[in-house]
N, C-alpha and C positions, 0 to 999 in steps of 0.2 A: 527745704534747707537740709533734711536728713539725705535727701536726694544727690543733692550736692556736695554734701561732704566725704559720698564715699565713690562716685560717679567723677572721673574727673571731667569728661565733657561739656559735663551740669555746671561745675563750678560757677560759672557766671550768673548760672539762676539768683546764686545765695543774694548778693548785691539788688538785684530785681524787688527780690520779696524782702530784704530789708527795708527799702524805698516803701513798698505797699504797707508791710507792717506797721511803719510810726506812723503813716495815714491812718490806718484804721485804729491805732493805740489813740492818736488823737480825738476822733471819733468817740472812741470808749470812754475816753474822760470827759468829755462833754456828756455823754448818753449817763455815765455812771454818777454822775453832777448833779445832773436833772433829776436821775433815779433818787437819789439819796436826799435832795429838797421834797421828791414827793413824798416818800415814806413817813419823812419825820413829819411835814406838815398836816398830813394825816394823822397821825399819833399826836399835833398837839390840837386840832383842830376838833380832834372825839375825844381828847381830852382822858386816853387812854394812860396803863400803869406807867410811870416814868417817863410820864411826856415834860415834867421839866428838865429832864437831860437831854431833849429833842431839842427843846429851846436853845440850850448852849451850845449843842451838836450847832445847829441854825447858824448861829450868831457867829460862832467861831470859824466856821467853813466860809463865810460872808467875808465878816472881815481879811482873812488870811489871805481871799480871791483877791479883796479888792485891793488889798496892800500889796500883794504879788505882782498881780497885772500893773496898777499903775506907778508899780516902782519907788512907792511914796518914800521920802526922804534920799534917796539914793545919790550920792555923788557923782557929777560928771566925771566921766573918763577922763585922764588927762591929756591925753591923745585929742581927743573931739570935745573941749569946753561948752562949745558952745550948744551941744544936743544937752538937755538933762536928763535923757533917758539913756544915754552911754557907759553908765556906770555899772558895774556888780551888786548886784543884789543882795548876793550875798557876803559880801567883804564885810570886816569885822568893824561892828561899830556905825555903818554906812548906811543903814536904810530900818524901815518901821519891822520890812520883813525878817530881817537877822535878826532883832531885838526879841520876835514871837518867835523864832527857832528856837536863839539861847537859851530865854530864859522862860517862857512857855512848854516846847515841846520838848527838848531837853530834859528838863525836869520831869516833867508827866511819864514819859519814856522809862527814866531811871527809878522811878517808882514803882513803873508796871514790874519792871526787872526785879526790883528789889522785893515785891509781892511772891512774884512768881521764885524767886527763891527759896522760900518757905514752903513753897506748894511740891520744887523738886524735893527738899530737903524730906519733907515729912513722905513724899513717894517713894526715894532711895531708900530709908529707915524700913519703910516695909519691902520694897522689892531685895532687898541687900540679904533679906533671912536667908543665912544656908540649909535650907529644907530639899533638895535637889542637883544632881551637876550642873546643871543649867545657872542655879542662884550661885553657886559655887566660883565658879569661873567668873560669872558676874560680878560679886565681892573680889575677886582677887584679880582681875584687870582694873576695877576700879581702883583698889587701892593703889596695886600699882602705879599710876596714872596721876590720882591725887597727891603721891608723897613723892614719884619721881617730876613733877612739877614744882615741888620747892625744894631749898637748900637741904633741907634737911634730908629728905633723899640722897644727893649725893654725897654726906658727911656719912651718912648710916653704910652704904655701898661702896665708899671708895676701898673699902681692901678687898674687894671683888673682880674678877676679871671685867674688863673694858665691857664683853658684848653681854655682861648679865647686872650689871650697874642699874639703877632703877630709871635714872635719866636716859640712859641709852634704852630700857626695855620701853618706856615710855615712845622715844621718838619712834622708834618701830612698830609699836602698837597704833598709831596715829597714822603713821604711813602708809602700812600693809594694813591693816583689819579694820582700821578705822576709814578708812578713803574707800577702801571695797564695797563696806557697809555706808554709805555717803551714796558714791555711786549710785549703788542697785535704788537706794532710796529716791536719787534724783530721777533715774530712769521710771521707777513707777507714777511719783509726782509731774512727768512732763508728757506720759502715757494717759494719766488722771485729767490734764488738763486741756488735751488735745479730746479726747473723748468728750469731754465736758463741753469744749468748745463747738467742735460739730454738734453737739445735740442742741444748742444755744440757735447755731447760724440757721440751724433745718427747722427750728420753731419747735422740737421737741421736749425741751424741758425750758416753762416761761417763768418757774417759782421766782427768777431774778426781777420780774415785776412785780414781785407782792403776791403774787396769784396763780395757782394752781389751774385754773379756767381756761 
């Protein structure tokens, strides 16, 4: 696909190996399905540390499959009455599976977030120290950042020229320094996963079965 995109004769590959790809994506979610019922049933079956959170892991993957696939509660389309598997799934209100998105996953979700905000919070407090230019510029794009995102940024800066306003320094920090540092990040992450990937397809690293062997 990298091929393709920069190769115009290739182009038509891209199409090719999208086709292949949700085959073998398909694949993985059944293989990764399997993988993750054998794991935990081993952990509750030796009856190792936290194997009652294996249990719920179990039970919740189970259920959400089987409310998933069989569409349970879902409304016919009104197009096609008479199929009752015609409907969205996920449409609001319509079926078993929305109800464990809403009000299930949702939630759990918001929580994790909400955890993990204290966990940034107490990390910034220590990395924010100006002991260095590094933590300097640090502190001082952040703040920028955080206070040209509310009002009060632009009440403090409106007698400032247009391009040094906090909101305007803001949008250009996110554009230019911020999308740069995104970038390079995704390019390493999709290098990381391509790597990872062949050593996976070649049998070289099997730890994703549990086992090192």
């Amino acid at each position: 696909m990298i091929v393709s995109y920069f190769v115009p004769p290739a182009q038509s590959w891209k199409d090719d190996f999208a086709i292949w790809f949700e085959i073998l994506a398909a694949f993985a979610f059944v293989l990764g399905a399997g993988n993750l019922l054998k794991m935990h049933l081993q952990k509750v079956s030796s009856r190792q540390a936290g194997w009652g959170f294996s249990v719920i892991t179990i039970v919740a993957f189970l259920v959400t499959l089987v409310v998933g696939l069989g569409k349970v509660g879902v409304n016919p389309n009104a197009a096609f009455p008479e199929y009752a598997w015609s409907g969205n799934k996920m449409e609001p209100g319509s079926s078993w599976f929305w109800y464990i998105f809403e009000y299930v996953y949702l939630p759990l979700a918001a929580t994790m977030f909400a955890l993990l905000a204290f966990f940034i919070a107490s990390a910034a407090f220590r990395a924010f120290r100006a002991k260095n230019i590094e933590a300097i510029l640090l502190l001082g794009t952040a703040f920028i950042v955080l206070i040209g995102r509310t009002y009060a940024g632009i009440i403090l800066t409106d007698w400032l020229p247009e391009p040094l306003r906090f909101d305007r320094l803001t949008e250009f920090i996110m554009d230019v320094f911020n999308s740069a540092g995104n970038r390079a990040i995704m390019i390493g992450i999709s290098l990381g996963i391509v790597s990872l990937s062949l050593k996976i397809l070649m049998g070289v690293d099997r730890s994703y079965l549990g086992s090192e062997e």
